[in-house]
C-alpha positions in Angstrom: 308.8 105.6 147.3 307.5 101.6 148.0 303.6 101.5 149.4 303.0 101.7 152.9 302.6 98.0 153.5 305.8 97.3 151.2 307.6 99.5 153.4 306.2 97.9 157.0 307.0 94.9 155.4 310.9 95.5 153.8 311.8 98.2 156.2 313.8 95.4 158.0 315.9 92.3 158.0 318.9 90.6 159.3 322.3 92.2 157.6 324.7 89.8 158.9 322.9 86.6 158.3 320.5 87.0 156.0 317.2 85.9 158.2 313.9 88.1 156.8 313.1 88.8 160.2 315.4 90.7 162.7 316.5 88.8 165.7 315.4 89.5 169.3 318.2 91.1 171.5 316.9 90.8 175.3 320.5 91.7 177.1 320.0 94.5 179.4 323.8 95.8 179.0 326.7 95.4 176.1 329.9 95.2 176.6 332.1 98.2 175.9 335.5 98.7 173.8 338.5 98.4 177.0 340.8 100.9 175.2 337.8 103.8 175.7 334.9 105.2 174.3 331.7 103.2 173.6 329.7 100.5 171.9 327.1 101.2 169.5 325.0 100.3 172.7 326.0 100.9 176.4 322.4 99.8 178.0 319.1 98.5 177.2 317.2 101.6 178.6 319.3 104.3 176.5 318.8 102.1 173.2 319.0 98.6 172.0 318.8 97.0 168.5 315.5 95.7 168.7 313.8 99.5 170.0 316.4 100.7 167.4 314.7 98.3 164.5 311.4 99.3 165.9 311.9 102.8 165.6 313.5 103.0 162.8 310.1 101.3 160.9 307.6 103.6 162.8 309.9 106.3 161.0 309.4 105.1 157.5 305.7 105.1 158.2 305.5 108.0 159.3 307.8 110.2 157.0 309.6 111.2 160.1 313.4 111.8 161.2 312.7 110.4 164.2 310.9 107.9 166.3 310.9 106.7 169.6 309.1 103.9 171.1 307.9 104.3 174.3 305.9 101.6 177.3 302.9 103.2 177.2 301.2 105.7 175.2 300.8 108.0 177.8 304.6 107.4 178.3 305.2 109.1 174.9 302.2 111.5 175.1 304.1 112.4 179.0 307.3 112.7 176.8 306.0 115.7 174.9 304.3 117.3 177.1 307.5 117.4 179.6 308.5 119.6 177.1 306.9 122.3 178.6 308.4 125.1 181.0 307.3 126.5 184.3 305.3 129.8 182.3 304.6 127.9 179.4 300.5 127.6 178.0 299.0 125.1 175.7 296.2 125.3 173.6 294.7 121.5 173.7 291.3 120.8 172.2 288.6 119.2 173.8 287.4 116.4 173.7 290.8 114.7 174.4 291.8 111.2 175.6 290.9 111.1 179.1 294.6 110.0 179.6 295.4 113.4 177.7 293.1 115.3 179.9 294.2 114.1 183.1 297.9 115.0 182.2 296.7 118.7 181.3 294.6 118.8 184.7 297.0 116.9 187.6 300.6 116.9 186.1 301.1 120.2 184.0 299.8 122.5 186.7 302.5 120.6 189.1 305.2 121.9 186.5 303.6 125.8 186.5 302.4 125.4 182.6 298.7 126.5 181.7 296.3 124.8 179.5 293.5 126.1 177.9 290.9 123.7 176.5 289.2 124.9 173.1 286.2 123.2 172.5 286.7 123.9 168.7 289.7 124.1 166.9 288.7 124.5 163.8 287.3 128.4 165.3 291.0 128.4 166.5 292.3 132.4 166.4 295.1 134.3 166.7 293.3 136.1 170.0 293.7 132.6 171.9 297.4 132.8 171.5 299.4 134.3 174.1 303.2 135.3 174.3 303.4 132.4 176.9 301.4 129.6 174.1 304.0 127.0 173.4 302.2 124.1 171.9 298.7 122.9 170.7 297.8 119.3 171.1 295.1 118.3 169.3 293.4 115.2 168.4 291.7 114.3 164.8 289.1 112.7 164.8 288.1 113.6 168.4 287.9 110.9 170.9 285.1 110.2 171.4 283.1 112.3 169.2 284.9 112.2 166.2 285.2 116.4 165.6 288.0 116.5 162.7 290.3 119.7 163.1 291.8 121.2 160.0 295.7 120.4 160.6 297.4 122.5 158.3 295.0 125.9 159.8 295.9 125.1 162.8 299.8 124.8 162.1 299.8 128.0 159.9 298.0 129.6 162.5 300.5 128.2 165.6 303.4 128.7 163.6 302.7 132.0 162.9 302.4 132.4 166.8 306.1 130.7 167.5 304.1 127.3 169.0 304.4 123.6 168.5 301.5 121.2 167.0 301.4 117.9 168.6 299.1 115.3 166.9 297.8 112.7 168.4 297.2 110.5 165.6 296.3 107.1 167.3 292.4 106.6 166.1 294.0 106.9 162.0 297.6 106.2 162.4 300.3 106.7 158.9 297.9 104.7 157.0 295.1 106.6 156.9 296.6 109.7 158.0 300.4 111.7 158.3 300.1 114.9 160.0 304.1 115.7 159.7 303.1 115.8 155.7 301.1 118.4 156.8 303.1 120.5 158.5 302.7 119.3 162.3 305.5 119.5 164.8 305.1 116.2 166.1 302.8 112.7 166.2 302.2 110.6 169.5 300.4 107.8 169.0 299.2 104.5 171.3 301.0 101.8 169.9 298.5 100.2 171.8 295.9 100.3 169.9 295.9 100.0 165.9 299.9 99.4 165.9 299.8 96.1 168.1 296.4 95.4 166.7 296.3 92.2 168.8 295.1 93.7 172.4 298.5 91.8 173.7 301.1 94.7 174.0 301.3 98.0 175.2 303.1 101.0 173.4 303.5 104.4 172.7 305.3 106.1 170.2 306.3 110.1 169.0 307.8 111.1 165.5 309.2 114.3 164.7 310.8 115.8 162.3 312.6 118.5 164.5 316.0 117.7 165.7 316.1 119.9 168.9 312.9 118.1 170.0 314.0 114.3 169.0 316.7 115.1 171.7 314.7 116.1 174.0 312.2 113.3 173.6 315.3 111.2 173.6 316.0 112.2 177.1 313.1 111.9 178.2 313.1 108.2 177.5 316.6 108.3 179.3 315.3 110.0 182.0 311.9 108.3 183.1 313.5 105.0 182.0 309.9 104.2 180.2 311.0 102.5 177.2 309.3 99.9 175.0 310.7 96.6 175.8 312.6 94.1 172.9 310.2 91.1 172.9 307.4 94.1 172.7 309.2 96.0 170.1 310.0 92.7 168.3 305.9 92.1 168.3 305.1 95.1 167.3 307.6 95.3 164.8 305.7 92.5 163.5 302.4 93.6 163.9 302.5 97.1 161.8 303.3 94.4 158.9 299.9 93.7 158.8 298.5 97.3 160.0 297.1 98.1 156.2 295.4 94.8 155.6 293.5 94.6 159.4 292.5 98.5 159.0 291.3 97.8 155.3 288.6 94.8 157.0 288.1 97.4 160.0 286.9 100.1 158.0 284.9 98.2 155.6 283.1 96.1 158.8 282.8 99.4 160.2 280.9 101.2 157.1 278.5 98.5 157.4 277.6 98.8 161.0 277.3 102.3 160.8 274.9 102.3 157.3 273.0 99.6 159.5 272.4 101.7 163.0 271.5 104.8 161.3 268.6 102.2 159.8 267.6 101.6 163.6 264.9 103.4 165.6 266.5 102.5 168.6 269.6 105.1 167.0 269.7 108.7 167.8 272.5 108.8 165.8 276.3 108.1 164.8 279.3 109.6 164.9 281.9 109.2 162.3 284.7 111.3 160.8 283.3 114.2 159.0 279.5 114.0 159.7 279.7 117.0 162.2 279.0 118.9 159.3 280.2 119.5 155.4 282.7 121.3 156.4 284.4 118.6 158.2 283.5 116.5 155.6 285.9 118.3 153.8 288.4 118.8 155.8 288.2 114.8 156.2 288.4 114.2 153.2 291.7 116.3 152.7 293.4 115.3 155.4 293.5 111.7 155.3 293.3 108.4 153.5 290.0 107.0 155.1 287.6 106.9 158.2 289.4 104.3 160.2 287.5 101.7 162.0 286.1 103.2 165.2 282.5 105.6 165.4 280.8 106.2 168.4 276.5 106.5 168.4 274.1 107.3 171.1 270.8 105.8 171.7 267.1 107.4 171.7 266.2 108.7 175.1 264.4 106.4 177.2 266.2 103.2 175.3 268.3 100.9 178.6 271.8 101.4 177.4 273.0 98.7 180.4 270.3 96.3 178.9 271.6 96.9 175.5 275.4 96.0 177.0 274.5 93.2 178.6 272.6 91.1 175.7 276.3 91.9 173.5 278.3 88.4 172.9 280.6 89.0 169.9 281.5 93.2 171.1 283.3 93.1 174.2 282.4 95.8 177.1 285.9 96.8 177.6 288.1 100.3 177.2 290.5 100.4 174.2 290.5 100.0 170.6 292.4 98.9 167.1 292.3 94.9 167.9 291.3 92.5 166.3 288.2 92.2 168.1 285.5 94.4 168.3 285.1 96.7 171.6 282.0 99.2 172.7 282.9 100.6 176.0 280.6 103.8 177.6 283.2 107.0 177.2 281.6 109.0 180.8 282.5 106.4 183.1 285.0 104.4 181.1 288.1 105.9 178.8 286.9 109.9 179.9 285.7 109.5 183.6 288.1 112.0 185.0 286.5 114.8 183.5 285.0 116.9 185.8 281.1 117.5 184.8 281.6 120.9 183.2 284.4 119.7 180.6 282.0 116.5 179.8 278.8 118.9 179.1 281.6 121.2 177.2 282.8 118.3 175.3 279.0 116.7 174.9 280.1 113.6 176.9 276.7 112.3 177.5 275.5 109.6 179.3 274.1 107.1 176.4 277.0 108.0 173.9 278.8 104.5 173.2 282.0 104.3 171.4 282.9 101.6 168.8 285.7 100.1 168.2 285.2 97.7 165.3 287.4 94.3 164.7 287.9 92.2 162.0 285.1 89.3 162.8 283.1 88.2 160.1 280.7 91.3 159.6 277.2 89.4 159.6 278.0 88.4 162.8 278.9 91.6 164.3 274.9 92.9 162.4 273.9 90.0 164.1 275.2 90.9 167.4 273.9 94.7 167.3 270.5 93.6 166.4 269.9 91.7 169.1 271.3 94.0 171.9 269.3 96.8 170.5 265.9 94.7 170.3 266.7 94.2 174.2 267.2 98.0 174.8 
């Protein structure tokens, strides 16, 4: 099989004419065959070429049957979920994606399904499964914290118990990281973030391998009409050409802030994949291809964390991550402030915890940048 960028790169061109790069196709309808049944496409919101093309590449990158591209991330993380019965439990680890969390706390009780939160997956047992456990969503790394869950445990373990494992692999993506390979159910991902790259689109998308499940996700799309659009699945289709080369600079700009803050007094310390402890590490290691380009670090009581934010100029105070430009946004109030206050001290949300998304800037400028802000702290 051709490299990942190869792939992201050849997965795609124009079959009638030639062109390198697939054509945009922005009609909302297509006409149908007069002497019945139907057109390779009927209307824009149940498939069109350029989705089509779009999905078609997230599938070779992810090693997956299927893929479907999605508005939103929380569109395709909805998707999933939706899944779930009146009577059905989940498993879903915490921290999650405040997006995540507010899904398992407002819209899956309105649809009778239970969740319950484990603050540790990697302690995941065969006594938190119940006849009723359908599915555990997990995220590795943890977002915000960075906790890395053993994925193929967990799926021996959920299989064994007749229940689904949803990844959410946006923080790594296929690059770095391919949870089908090992043995999850399905991927969701913000297409968002690291996919786009460029902080211009928005996305989501989920892979699967399972047939009965791709229809169901398929419908889904159908049914809430939440679809990626062309010119977006045109630009992305575009932008996960260059998804090995931006995440190459992000990780290696992001190694060199993290060897420089955990140089600073002004540090308490940093979070990065694996540095919970060595067994993470290992798991880490195991699991995927790298780090990936965002860590989050917290700052020594009694250091101003809003006078720290406010002497940044290159790092950008804003939610999000995987563009081009570097973010640092404050997880309690920002991209998790709908957990209620028992959940954040369960998930060790605290106050002065700061999450870093690293971009592709010139790295002595980004040094640069820190060093100031935390001299002002």
């Amino acid at each position: 099989m051709a490299g990942f960028t190869t792939r992201t790169i050849h997965a795609l061109h124009d079959v009638a004419l030639g062109a390198v790069v697939p054509p945009i196709h922005t009609a909302s309808t297509f006409l149908q065959p007069t002497e019945g049944g139907e057109g390779p496409f009927e209307y824009q919101r149940g498939s069109n070429p350029t989705r089509t093309d779009a999905e078609t590449t997230l599938a070779a990158l992810e090693g997956a049957q299927h893929s479907f591209a999605f508005a939103t991330g929380m569109a395709a993380t909805g998707a999933v979920l939706g899944t779930l019965h009146s009577g059905d439990s989940i498993i879903m680890g915490l921290p999650v994606y405040g997006g995540n969390y507010r899904w398992a706390t407002i819209e899956l009780p309105k649809r009778g399904v239970t969740t319950h939160f484990h603050d540790d997956l990697n302690q995941l047992s065969d006594e938190d499964f119940t006849e009723n456990t359908r599915m555990v969503f997990l995220e590795t790394p943890t977002n915000p914290t960075l906790r890395v869950t053993d994925i193929r445990r967990v799926v021996e373990l959920a299989h064994r118990h007749g229940a689904q494992v949803v990844v959410d692999n946006t923080f790594l993506t296929p690059y770095l990281q391919r949870p089908l390979e090992l043995g999850a159910d399905v991927t969701v991902q913000s297409a968002t973030k690291y996919l786009g790259g460029h902080g211009d689109l928005l996305g989501g998308v989920v892979s699967t391998n399972d047939d009965e499940l791709a229809e169901q996700v398929h419908l889904a799309q159908m049914v809430s009409g939440g679809v990626l659009s062309p010119i977006d699945s045109y630009r992305l289709i575009q932008s996960v050409k260059t998804l090995g080369l931006r995440l190459d600079r992000q990780q290696e700009n992001a190694r060199r802030i993290v060897e420089f803050l955990r140089g600073r007094e002004e540090v308490a310390r940093v979070l990065v994949p694996g540095s919970y402890d060595d067994a993470e590490a290992r798991i880490q290691e195991g699991q995927a291809d790298g780090p990936g380009g965002l860590f989050s670090f917290e700052l020594v009581p009694g250091k101003d964390v809003r006078a720290f934010l406010g002497r940044l100029q290159i790092f950008g105070f804003a939610v999000s991550l995987g563009g081009i430009e570097s973010l640092i946004c404050l997880p309690t109030t920002m991209t998790h402030g709908a957990y209620s206050p028992e959940d954040r001290e369960t998930a060790h949300l605290t106050e002065n915890l700061l999450r870093v998304a690293v971009g592709i800037e010139d790295v002595e400028d980004l040094l640069a940048d820190l060093a100031q802000a935390l001299d002002a702290a």
